[in-house]
C-alpha positions in Angstrom: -48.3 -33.0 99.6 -49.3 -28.9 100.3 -50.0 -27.2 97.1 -47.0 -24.8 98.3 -44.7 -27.6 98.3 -45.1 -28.5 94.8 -44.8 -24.9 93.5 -41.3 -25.1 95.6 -39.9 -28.5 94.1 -39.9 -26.9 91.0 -38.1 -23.8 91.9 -34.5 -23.2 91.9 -33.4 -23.3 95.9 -32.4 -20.2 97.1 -31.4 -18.1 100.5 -33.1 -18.4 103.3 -36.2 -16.4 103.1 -36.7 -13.2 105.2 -39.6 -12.3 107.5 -42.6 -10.7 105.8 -44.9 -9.0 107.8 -47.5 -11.7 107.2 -44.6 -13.3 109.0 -44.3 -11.2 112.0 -48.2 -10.8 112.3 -48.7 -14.6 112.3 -45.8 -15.0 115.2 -47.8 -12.3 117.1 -51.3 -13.5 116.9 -50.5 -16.9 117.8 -50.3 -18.3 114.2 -53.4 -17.8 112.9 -54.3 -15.3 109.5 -57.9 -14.9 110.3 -59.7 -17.6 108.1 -59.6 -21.1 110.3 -60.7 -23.3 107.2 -59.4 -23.2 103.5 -63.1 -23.3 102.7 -63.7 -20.0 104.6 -61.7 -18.4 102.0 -63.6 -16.7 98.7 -61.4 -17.9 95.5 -64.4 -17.9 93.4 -63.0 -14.9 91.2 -60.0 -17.2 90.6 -61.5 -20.1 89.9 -63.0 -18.5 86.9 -59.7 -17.7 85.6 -58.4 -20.0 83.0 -54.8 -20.0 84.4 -55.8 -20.5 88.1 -57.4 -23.5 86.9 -54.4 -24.5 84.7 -52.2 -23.5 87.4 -53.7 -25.9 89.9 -54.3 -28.8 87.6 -50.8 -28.8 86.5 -50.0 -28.7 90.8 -52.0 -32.1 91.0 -51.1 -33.6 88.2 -47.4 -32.9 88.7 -47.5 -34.2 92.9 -48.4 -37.8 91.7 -45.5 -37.4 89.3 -42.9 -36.6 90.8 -43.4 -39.0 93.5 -44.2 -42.1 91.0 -41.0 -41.1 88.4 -38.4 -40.4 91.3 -37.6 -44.1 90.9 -36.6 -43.0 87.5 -35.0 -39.5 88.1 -37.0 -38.2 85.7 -38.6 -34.4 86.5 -41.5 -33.7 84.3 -39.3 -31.4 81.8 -36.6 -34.6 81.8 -39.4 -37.0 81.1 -40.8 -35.1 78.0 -37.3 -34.8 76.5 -37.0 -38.4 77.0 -39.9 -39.1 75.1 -39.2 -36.9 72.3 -36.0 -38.4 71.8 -38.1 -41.6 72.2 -40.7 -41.2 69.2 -37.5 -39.2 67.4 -34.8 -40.8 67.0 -31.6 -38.6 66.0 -33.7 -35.3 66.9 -31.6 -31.9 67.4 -31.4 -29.9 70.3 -33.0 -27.1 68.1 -36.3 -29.6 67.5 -36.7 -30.4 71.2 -36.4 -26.9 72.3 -38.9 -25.7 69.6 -41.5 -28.8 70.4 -41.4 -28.0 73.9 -40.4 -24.4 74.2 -37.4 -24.8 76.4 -34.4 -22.1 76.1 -31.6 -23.4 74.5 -29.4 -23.0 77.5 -31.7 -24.7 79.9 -31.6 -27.9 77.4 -28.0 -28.2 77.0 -27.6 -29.1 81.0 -30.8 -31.2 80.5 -29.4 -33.3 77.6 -25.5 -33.6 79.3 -27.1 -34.6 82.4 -29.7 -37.7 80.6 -26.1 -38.1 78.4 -24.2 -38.6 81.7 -26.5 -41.0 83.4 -26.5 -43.3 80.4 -29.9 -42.4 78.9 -29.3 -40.6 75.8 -26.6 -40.5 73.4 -25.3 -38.2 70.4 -24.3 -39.1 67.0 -24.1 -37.4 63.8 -26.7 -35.7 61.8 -26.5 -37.7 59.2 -27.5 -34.3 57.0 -26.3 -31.8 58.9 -22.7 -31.3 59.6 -22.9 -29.2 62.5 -25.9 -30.7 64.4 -26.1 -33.9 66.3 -28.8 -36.0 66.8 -30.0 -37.4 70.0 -30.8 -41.1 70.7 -32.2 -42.6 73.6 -29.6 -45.4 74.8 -30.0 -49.0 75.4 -30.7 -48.1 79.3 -32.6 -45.1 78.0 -34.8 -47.1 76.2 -35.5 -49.4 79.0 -35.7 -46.7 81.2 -38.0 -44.9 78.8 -40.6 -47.9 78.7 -41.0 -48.3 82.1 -41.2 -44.5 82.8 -44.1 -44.3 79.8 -46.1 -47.2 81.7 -45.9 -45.3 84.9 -47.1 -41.9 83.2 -49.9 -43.2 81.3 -51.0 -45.0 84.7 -50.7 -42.0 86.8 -52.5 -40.1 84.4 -55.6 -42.2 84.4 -55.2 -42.0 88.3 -55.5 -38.3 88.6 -58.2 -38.0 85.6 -60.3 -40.5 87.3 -63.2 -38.8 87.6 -63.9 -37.4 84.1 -65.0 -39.9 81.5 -62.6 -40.5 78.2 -65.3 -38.6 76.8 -64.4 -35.4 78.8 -61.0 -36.3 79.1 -59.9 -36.0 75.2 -62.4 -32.6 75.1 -60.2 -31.1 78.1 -56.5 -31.9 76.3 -58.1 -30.6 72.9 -59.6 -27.3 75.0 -56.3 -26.7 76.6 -54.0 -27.7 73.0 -56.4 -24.5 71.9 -55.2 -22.3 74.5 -51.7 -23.2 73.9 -51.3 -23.4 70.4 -50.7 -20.7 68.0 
């Protein structure tokens, strides 16, 4: 799957996009930009950029995800809430959107949509009056287990070639970068 296809998937849809003058040029030259080969193209100056290199990880690693968890319906933002309510039990909406840094409006249609398809339920805080905490469901648990296998097998498919070694010094380099 095109790098450009991934980055898309993970957009909201929108219009139908208008004719840029790349566009226009393209349609007039025959449909060619110049550079034949992606190779022919200089991206050394980006590669040396820590959030090119993020960037385009992220794009692989998230292309073998989404087509391995579409048996679950689970998108990579539905998957982590799963497992935090997983490893959680009777966590608040508040918690999950501070542990993963989601808005609180984007987690509300996230958490009535897993509620609707069965996977996560709500009960009371059992401290907190106004909060409600968030359990995964029998079929959410199920669903869970089978969606964790998957994940921790398409993981060691797209870090295949770095050793366990370089592996757990990659996720503790990037946890540096992202932690404050």
């Amino acid at each position: 799957m095109p790098e450009t296809s991934i980055a898309n998937a993970l957009r909201r849809p929108r219009g139908p996009r208008r004719k840029s003058a790349v566009d226009t040029h393209l349609a007039l030259t025959g449909g060619t930009s110049g550079a034949s080969e992606p190779s022919d193209v200089d991206t050394s100056y980006l590669e040396s950029l820590l959030g090119y290199n993020a960037r385009r990880t992220a794009l692989a690693v998230i292309a073998v995800f989404l087509r391995r968890m579409e048996t679950y319906g689970l998108r990579p933002v539905d998957f982590s809430v799963v497992s935090v309510v997983a490893h959680n039990p009777g966590v608040t909406s508040r918690q999950i959107c501070a542990a993963l840094d989601i808005l609180p409006p984007n987690l509300v249609g996230m958490v009535k949509s897993l509620q609707k398809r069965g996977l996560i339920v709500r009960k009371p805080h059992p401290t907190d009056r106004r909060a409600q905490g968030l359990h995964l469901s029998t079929a959410g648990q199920r669903t869970y287990r089978e969606a964790q296998a998957t994940a921790t097998e398409l993981e060691q498919e797209v870090a295949g070639r770095l050793s366990s070694e370089e592996l757990q010094t990659l996720i503790t380099l990037l946890r540096k970068v992202y932690r404050r």
